[in-house]
C-alpha positions as CSV (number, residue, x, y, z in Angstrom):
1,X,10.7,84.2,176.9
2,X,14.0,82.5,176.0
3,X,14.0,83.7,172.4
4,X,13.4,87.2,173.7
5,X,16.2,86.9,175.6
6,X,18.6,86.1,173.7
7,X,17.1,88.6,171.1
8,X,17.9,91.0,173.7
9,X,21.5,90.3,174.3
10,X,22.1,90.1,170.6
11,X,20.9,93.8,170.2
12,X,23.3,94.4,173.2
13,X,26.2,92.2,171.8
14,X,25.9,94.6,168.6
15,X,25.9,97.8,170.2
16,X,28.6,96.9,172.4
17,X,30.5,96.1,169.0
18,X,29.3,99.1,167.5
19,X,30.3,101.3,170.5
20,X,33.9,99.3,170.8
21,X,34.3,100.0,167.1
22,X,33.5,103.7,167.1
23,X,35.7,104.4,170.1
24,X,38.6,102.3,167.7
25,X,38.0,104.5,165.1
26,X,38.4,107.9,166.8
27,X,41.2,106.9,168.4
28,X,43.0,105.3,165.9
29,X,42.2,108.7,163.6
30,X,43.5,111.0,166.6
31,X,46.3,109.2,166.6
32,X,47.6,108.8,162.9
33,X,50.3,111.1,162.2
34,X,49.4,114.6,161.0
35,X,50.2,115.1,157.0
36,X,53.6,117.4,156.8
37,X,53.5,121.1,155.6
38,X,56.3,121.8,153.4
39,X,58.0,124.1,155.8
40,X,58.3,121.0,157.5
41,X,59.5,118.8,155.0
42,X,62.5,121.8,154.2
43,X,63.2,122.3,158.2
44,X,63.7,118.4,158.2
45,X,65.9,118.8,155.2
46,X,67.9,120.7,156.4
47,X,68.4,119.4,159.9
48,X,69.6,116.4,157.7
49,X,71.7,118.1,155.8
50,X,73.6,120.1,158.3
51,X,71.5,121.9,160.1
52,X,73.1,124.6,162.3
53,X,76.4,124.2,160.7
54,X,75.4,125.9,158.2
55,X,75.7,129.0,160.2
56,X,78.5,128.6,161.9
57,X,81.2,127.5,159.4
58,X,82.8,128.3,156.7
59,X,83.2,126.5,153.4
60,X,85.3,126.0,150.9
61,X,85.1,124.3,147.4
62,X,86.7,124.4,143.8
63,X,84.3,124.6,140.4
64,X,85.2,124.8,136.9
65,X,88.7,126.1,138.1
66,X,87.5,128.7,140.3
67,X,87.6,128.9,143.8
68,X,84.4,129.9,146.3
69,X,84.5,130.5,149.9
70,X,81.2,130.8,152.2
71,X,81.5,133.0,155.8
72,X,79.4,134.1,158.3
73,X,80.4,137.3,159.3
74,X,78.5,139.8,162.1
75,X,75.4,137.8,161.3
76,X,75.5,138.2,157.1
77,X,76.6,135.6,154.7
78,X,79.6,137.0,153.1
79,X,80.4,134.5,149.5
80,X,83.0,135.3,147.1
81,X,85.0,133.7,143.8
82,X,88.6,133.8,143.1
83,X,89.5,133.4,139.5
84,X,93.3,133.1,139.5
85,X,96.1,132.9,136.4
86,X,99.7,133.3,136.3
87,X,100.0,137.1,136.7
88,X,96.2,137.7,138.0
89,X,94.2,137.1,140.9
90,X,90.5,138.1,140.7
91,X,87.9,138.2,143.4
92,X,84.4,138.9,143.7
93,X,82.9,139.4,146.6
94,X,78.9,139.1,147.7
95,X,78.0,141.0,151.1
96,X,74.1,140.7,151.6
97,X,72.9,143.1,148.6
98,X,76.6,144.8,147.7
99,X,79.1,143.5,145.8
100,X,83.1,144.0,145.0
101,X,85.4,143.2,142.4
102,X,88.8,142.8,143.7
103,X,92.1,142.8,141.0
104,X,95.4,141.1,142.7
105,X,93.7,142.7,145.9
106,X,92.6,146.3,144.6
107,X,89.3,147.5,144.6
108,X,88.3,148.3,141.0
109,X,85.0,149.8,139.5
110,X,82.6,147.8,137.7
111,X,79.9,149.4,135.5
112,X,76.2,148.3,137.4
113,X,75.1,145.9,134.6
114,X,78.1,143.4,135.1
115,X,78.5,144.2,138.9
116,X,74.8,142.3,138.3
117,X,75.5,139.9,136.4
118,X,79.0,138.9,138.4
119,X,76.9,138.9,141.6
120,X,74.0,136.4,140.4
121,X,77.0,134.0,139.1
122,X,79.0,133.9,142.5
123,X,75.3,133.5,144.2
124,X,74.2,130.9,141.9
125,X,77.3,128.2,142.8
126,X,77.1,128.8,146.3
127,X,73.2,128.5,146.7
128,X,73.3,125.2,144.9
129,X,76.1,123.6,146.7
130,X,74.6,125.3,149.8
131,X,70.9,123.4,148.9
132,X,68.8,122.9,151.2
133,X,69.8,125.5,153.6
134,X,68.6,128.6,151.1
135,X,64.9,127.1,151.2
136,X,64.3,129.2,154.5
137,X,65.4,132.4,153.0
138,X,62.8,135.0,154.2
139,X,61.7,135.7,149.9
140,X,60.8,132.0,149.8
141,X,57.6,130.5,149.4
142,X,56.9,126.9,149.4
143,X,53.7,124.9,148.5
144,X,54.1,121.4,148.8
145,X,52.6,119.7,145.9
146,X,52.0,115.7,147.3
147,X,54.0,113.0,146.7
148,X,56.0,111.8,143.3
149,X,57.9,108.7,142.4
150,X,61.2,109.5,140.2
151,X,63.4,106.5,139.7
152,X,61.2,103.8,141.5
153,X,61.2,105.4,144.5
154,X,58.9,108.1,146.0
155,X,59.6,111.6,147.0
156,X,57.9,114.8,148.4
157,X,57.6,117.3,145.9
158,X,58.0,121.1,146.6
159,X,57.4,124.3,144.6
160,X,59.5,126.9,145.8
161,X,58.8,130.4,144.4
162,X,60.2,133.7,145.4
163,X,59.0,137.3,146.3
164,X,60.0,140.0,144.2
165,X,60.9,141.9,147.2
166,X,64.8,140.2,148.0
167,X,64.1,137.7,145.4
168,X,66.3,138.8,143.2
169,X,66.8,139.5,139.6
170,X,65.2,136.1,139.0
171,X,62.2,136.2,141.8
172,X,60.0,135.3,139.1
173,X,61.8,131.5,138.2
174,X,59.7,128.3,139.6
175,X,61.7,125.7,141.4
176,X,60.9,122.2,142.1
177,X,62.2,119.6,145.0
178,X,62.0,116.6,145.6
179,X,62.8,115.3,148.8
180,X,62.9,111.8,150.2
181,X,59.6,110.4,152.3
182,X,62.1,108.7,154.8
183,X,65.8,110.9,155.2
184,X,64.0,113.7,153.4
185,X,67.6,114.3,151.4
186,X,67.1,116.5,148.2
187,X,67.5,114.1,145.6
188,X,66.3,115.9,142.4
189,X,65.5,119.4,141.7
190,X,64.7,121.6,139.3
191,X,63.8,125.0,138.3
192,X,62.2,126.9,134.5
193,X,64.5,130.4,133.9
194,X,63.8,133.6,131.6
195,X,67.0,135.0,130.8
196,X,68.2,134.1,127.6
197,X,65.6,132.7,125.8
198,X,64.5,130.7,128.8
199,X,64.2,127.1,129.8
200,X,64.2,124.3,132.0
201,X,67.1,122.5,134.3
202,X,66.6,119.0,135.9
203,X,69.0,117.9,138.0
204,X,69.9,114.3,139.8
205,X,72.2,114.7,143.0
206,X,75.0,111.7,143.6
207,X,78.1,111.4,144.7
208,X,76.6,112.0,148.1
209,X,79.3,113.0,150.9
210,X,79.4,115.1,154.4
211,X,82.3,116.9,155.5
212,X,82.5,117.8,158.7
213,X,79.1,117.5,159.1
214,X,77.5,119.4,156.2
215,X,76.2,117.2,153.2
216,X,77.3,117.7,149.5
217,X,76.5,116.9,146.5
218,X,77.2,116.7,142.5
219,X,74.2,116.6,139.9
220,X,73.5,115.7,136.7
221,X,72.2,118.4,134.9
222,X,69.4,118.2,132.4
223,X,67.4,120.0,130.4
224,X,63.9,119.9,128.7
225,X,64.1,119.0,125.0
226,X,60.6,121.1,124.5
227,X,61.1,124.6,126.2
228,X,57.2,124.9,126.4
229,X,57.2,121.6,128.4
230,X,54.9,122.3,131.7
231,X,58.0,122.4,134.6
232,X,55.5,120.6,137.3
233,X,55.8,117.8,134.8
234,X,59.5,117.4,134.3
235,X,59.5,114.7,137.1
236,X,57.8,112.2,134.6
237,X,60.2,113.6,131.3
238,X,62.8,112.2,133.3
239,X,61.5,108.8,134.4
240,X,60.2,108.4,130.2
241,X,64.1,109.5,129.4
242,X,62.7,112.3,127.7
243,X,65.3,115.1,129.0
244,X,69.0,115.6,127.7
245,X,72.1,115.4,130.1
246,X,73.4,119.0,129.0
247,X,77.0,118.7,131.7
248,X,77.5,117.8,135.4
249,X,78.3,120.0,138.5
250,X,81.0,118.6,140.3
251,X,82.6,120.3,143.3
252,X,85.5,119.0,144.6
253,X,88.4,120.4,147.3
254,X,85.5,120.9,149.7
255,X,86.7,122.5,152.8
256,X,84.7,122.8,156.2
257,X,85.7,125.1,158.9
């Protein structure tokens, strides 16, 4: 009688534990943090970057001995580039989808091919020294591709590709992001491009700084040594040293307003 006994609240002692550790379970799984998208990664990224401000101030900045201006006017980003020399002032101008070419402040005509082709090159600065905030544009699709450790230190990585429909003359170019797992701060990017016999860009951000509350950064700009190289595996080039520093993108006079 004793032995069935305590057989009995053995088989009750285990099914207690059995219950107590399937309760633990569940709870502790409804409770784990629920894997980011990559739209929330980028809104994160962002918010970290400057947010808002991005909307509601203007910026100023000086490259490769031009000058670029960012405005939000009646709701559109207006962004131009002043080239100036002794005796000329130039000025380009991008409002949404037009663009203007201003000489010492008169409108002059530019034939359609380089109206083009000025317009993608005042775009170009801005949206990288603009990065992350372009990564909501309504063309933009992003797939968020795991995790990836550049450097010794691991990242979220992000494709970003582009509708043809207001992606512009280069919807079809693959971009790549990687974004810290704890400030979720674009460190690295990189993107493959057709034009011109193609290729591939890597780029490492420093010289980290915020101004007025909107974060900047230079990069080191690389590119692939083998143009055929697979872009989703430029990540690993870099950590094997197997890209070329090709220049650096430094901005400097950067104005906030």
């Amino acid at each position: 009688m004793l032995d069935f006994t305590i057989m009995n609240k053995t088989k009750t002692m285990k099914y207690l534990f059995a219950v107590a550790f399937l309760i633990l379970f569940v709870s502790c799984k409804e409770n784990a943090p629920k894997p980011l998208t990559a739209q929330e990664i980028v809104d994160k990224a962002i918010e970290a970057s400057g947010g808002e401000l991005y909307k509601n101030h203007s910026t100023g900045f000086a490259f490769r001995g031009k000058t670029y201006h960012s405005k939000n006017e009646n709701g559109k980003i207006v962004l131009d580039r002043i080239s100036a020399t002794d005796s000329i002032t130039i000025r380009d101008v991008k409002n949404g989808n037009d663009y203007e070419r201003y000489i010492n402040d008169s409108l002059v005509a530019v034939p359609d091919s380089m109206a083009v082709r000025y317009a993608n090159s005042v775009n170009s600065v801005h949206y990288f020294a603009r990065l992350p905030y372009g990564l909501n544009d309504g063309a933009v699709n992003k797939e968020l591709l795991g995790k990836e450790t550049i450097g010794g230190k691991e990242y979220y990585k992000v494709k970003v590709t582009f509708d043809q429909q207001g992606g512009g003359d280069d919807f079809d170019d693959t971009y790549l992001y990687w974004f810290d797992i704890e400030t979720f701060k674009a460190d690295y990017l990189a993107y493959d491009f057709h034009v011109n016999g193609g290729g591939q860009r890597f780029r490492k951000a420093y010289n980290e700084r915020y101004v007025n509350g909107i974060r900047f950064v230079d990069y080191e700009n690389y590119k692939a040594k083998n143009v055929d190289s697979d872009i989703l595996e430029i990540g690993q080039l870099y950590n094997k040293g197997e890209l070329e520093l090709l220049s650096k993108v430094e901005l400097t006079n950067i104005q906030v307003d």
